[in-house]
Each structure stands twice: as structure tokens, then as C-alpha cells.
C-alpha positions, 0 to 999 in steps of 0.5 A: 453510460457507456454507449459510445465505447466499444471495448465493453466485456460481454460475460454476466455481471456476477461472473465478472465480480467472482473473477475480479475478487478470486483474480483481479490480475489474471481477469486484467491480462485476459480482457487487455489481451482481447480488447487492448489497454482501455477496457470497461468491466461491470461488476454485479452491484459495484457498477461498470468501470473503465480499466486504462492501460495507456501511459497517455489516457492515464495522464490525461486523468491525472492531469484533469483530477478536478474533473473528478469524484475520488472521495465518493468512488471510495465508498468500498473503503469507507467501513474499514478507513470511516467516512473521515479519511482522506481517501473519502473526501473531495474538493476543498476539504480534501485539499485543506486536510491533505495540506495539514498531514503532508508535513507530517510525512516529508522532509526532515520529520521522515529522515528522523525515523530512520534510526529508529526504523534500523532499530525496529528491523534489528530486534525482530531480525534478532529473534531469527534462529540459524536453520530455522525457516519461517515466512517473511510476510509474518516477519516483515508484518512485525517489523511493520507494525512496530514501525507503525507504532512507534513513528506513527502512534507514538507508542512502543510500551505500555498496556495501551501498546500491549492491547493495540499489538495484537487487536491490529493484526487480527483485524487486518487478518480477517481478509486474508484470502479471497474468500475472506476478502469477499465481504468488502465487496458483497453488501450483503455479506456486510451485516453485524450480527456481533461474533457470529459472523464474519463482518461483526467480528471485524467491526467489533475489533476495529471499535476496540481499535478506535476506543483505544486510539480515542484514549490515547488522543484524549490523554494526550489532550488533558497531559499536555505532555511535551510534543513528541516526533511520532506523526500522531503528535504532529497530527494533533499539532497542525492547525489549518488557515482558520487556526483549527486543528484536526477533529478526533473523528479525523485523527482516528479515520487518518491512523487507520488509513495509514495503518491500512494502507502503509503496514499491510502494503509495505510488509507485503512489498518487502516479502516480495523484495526478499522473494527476488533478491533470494533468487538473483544471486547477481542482485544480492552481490551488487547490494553487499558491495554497495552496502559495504562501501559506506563502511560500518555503521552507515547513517540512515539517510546514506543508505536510502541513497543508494542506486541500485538499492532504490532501483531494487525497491523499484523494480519490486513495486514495479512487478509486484504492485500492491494494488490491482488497479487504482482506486476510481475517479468517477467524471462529474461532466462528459468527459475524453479520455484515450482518444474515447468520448464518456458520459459523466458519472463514467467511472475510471480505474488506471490499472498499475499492474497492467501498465507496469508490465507494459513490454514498450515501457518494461522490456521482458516485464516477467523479468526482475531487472532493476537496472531498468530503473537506473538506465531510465527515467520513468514518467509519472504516468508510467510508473504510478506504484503509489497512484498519481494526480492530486491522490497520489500516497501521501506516505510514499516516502516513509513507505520507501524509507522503509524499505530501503532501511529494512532491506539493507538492514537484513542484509547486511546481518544475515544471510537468508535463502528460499526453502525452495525455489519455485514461482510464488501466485499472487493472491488477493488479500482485501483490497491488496494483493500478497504471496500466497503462503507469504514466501518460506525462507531460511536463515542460513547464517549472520554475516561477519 
């Protein structure tokens, strides 16, 4: 498959596995550094992968995503999204639903969840007791999952709510650590035999999830009660050109993919957010006096137009991304990529940690600079924290908007420090990467 390639790693395929599941972002930085920035690594029974550094082989992807199986490369994904999500579908009908969920997600529908997003943040921000340490990921998984709730689901009380709260985390939970993690890799880790282990107990919470979630469809359905805002309601809304509304199998799949990719990985970027803001003094004293100049009580959309606030979100999903690398487009024909010819069914992972810490495009990238952002304009080949092409995350603005609004919000109402200033490893966490031990931090006082 890869024949003409040079720069292929020569350990076992089972080595390499253990390796890019206890530490995909140090197995990158080793290979990169001994064969430059498009590299190709076989995992034991997962297949052999080209890694691409290269802003120019990235956008040569990018720009040629119909030459490519996406939906298929994603099988890994398929038991926890199901084989209805976006993410596993190519060709027309990934077009056709793409096209029914991206109202749902910009314009003017995301500018009305702002408040409700301040709201949320205030009242888990509140529980916060003065002298108190606690770990931000636990906080911002909270205000994350509410968010989730309330704007997505449509649901913020209720025994409905009540069940789905704690079904949700635990389930995201059960790959909390790279040991954890393994079974989404390990086919034969994969097997339900109910709670005596691993996979079937998350299997039998992710049913509970998608019985409940098809209850609440269904009585949605029957009600016919009044269109709400969340993004359930407009998801059952929209009909595609023939007039046909989404199925229930691909409501659910499309609420656990979001669910999936935008709680777990904004309550983590957030954590990493607070992580630097708390070690750069200079960076907490330009927030505050940006903030304070839109006065009290700002509106929601002011603050999401801050400068340096926006370049602060960016440069935190520039350092810490929340994938290792982007999921992977396998070629359909022979194809050039790099300067590289490849075979078809080749399979390609565009590496957004390897790229964003690039010292041509980042200058001292170990280094948390947001005026980076300010004093340049990034290409969408340099910068791809939510991937690019014709897959780019369709939530990309409700993730921003909610960190910018949780960002602002916390800051302006509280004053929080690190318990102790030492650096903080990143470790895997399914899919994702996250901070070990998830950032200890204290309340030091309100702001007045």
C-alpha cells in the first residue's frame, strides 16, 4: 500500500499501537523529529496511516475531500456515535444531512443561547466556596453538560433530565484514561457480556441513553407541543428537498455525536483555558480590562467579540487540541499527496498538534501567546482545531461561544488561582486528550 513511501516507522505493529493509545502526542514529536512532517505508522489491527504535518499536503487534502472515504475511516467511532451520525457518512447523503443540521448551529439560532449559556456558568460558578479547591474539568464538565442539555436537548427539569444527568457522565467516564481508552481500540476488548465488563457496561448505559432520548423524541412527536429553541426542536423541524425529515435512528446517533464531541471537548478546552490564563498574570490583566470596558451587564454577543478574549480561546486550542490528529480520509484512487505518490485505500490523518506547534507558523509554540492570534491571520491549513475540508465540526461556533461566555463569565465574578504551579501532562481520555488530574485550582475571592 505504501511502497513508494520512504518515511514508514520500522517498530512491531503492536508496539506502535501501545504507543499511540498511552501517548499519541509524544509517539508524533519522536517520529516527526526522525522523519520530518508526513510519516506513515501501522497499528496492529487498525492498519497503516500516513501522518501529515505540512500546512501544504494538509490543504491538498482539504481541498480534494471528494477523492476521499471519511464516513468509512470512522468505524472506530461507529459503537459509541452509531452508524446514523454524520461522522460515518459519505458522499450525497453526508451532504444531504450536513445541510439539514448546520442551521441548527449558526447565525442567528447560536447568538440566542447566549444568555442562557452566562446563566448556566453563574449557577454551577455560584456552588464555588471561598478557600475551597476543586478540579475545573469536574466544574466545566457541569456547566458543559447543562449547556448541552438545556440548548441542545431541550431539557432542564424533569425526571427525563433527572435520568439522562448522571447516565451521561458516567458514560463518558468509562474512558477516562488510557488504560480505559484501550477498549475503542482493542476489537477484542469489544465484547458485551452485560456488567461483568468493561464494554457492556458502557454499551448498557449508552441504551438507557438512546431509550430515554427516543422517549422524548416520541413525545415531542405525539405532543406536538410548540417548536422550542434547543437544537432537538430544529432538528426535528427541518425537512431535506424531497420534504423528508430526519429519522429517529438519526436524531439520536446526531445528539450523541454532539454530545460526544462538543461536552467532552469543550469542558476540557476550558480546563486547559483557566490552566494558562492562572499562570500568565499579563493575560488575566488584559481579560479584566477588556471586560470592564463593555461596563456592567454586557450583552452576550458584545463579549464573544473581544479580541484578545478570542485570541486567548485560540491560542488555548492551538496548544492544547483536543485531538491528536484528525480522523482519517482514506483515498478511493491513487492519489499525490506532499510531493508523495500513494496507492488508493492509503489512509490519511492530518496531525493538528503536530502542525499547530510548527515554530515557522508558531514561533516558540511551547509558549502561551495569544497575540499571535492578533498579529496574524491563520490559513485553514495552519490552523484546523476543528479539522477543515467539507468535515470541518459543524458545532465549531456554539463550541467558541461557549467559551468565550464561560470565560468572561467566571472572570468577571470570581477570582481563581492554581493550587500549585507545576506543568500539567496531557493524557488520553477515549478519543481525546485531557489534563491529567484535570487542573486543582482555588477560589480565591468574588470580584467586586
Amino acid at each position: 500500500m505504501l511502497s513508494q513511501f520512504p518515511n514508514c516507522i520500522t517498530t512491531p505493529p503492536w508496539w506502535q499501537l501501545i504507543n499511540w493509545i498511552g501517548d499519541p502526542i509524544g509517539f508524533q514529536k519522536k517520529y516527526s523529529q526522525k522523519y520530518g512532517d508526513i510519516f506513515s505508522m501501522r497499528l496492529s489491527g487498525l492498519g497503516s496511516h500516513v501522518i501529515v504535518a505540512n500546512p501544504q499536503a494538509i490543504q491538498e487534502i482539504f481541498s480534494q475531500d471528494s477523492k476521499f472515504d471519511i464516513g468509512r475511516a470512522n468505524e472506530l467511532a461507529e459503537p459509541l456515535i452509531g452508524k446514523n451520525s454524520l461522522m460515518m457518512m459519505d458522499g450525497s447523503r453526508h451532504r444531504r444531512e450536513r445541510k439539514l443540521l448546520m442551521p441548527s448551529f449558526h447565525g442567528e439560532r447560536i447568538q440566542g443561547y447566549g444568555e442562557q449559556i452566562c446563566q448556566i456558568t453563574k449557577v454551577i460558578a455560584s456552588q464555588l466556596k471561598i478557600g475551597e479547591s476543586f478540579i475545573v474539568r469536574s466544574r466545566m464538565q457541569k456547566v458543559s453538560l447543562e449547556i448541552i442539555l438545556q440548548v441542545v436537548f431541550g431539557l432542564s427539569e424533569g425526571k427525563r433530565y433527572e435520568q439522562l444527568k448522571p447516565l451521561l457522565t458516567d458514560w463518558l467516564d468509562m474512558t477516562d484514561s488510557p488504560l480505559r481508552s484501550s477498549m475503542l481500540f482493542l476489537r477484542f476488548l469489544q465484547r458485551d457480556w452485560g456488567k461483568w465488563t468493561p464494554w457492556g457496561r458502557m454499551k448498557q448505559r449508552q441504551r438507557q441513553i438512546l431509550d430515554l432520548l427516543q422517549a422524548e423524541i416520541e413525545e415531542r412527536r405525539t405532543k406536538n407541543t410548540e417548536k422550542g429553541n434547543d437544537i432537538l426542536s430544529l432538528m426535528m423541524a427541518t425537512r431535506d428537498e424531497d420534504g423528508q425529515a430526519m429519522t429517529d435512528g438519526e436524531l439520536k446517533d446526531e445528539l450523541l455525536t454532539i454530545l460526544l464531541a462538543g461536552h467532552e471537548t469543550t469542558a476540557t478546552t476550558l480546563s486547559w483555558a483557566f490552566y494558562e490564563i492562572s499562570r500568565n498574570p499579563d493575560v488575566i490583566e488584559k481579560l479584566q480590562m477588556e471586560l470592564e470596558s463593555l461596563g456592567e451587564n454586557p450583552n452576550p454577543m458584545e463579549i464573544t467579540k473581544l479580541p484578545y478574549l478570542s485570541a486567548v480561546c485560540q491560542e488555548t486550542l492551538r496548544m492544547y487540541p483536543v485531538l491528536p490528529v484528525l480522523f482519517p480520509r482514506i483515498a478511493k484512487s491513487p492519489i499525490e499527496i506532499g510531493g508523495y505518490q500513494f496507492d488508493a485505500e492509503t489512509s490519511f490523518m492530518p496531525s493538528i498538534y503536530l502542525l499547530h506547534y510548527r515554530e515557522d507558523l508558531y514561533p516558540h509554540p511551547e509558549q502561551f501567546k495569544p497575540e499571535r492570534f492578533l498579529e496574524r491571520q491563520y490559513s485553514a491549513s495552519e490552523y484546523i482545531p476543528f479539522g477543515g475540508g467539507s468535515r470541518r465540526c459543524l458545532g465549531y461556533a456554539l463550541a467558541q461561544l461557549e467559551m468565550k461566555l464561560v470565560i468572561a463569565t467566571v472572570l468577571s465574578q470570581y477570582q481563581l488561582d492554581l493550587t500549585e504551579d507545576k506543568p500539567i501532562k496531557i493524557q488520553r481520555r477515549g478519543f481525546t486528550l485531557a489534563p491529567m488530574g484535570g487542573v486543582q485550582m482555588v477560589m480565591k475571592g468574588k470580584r467586586e
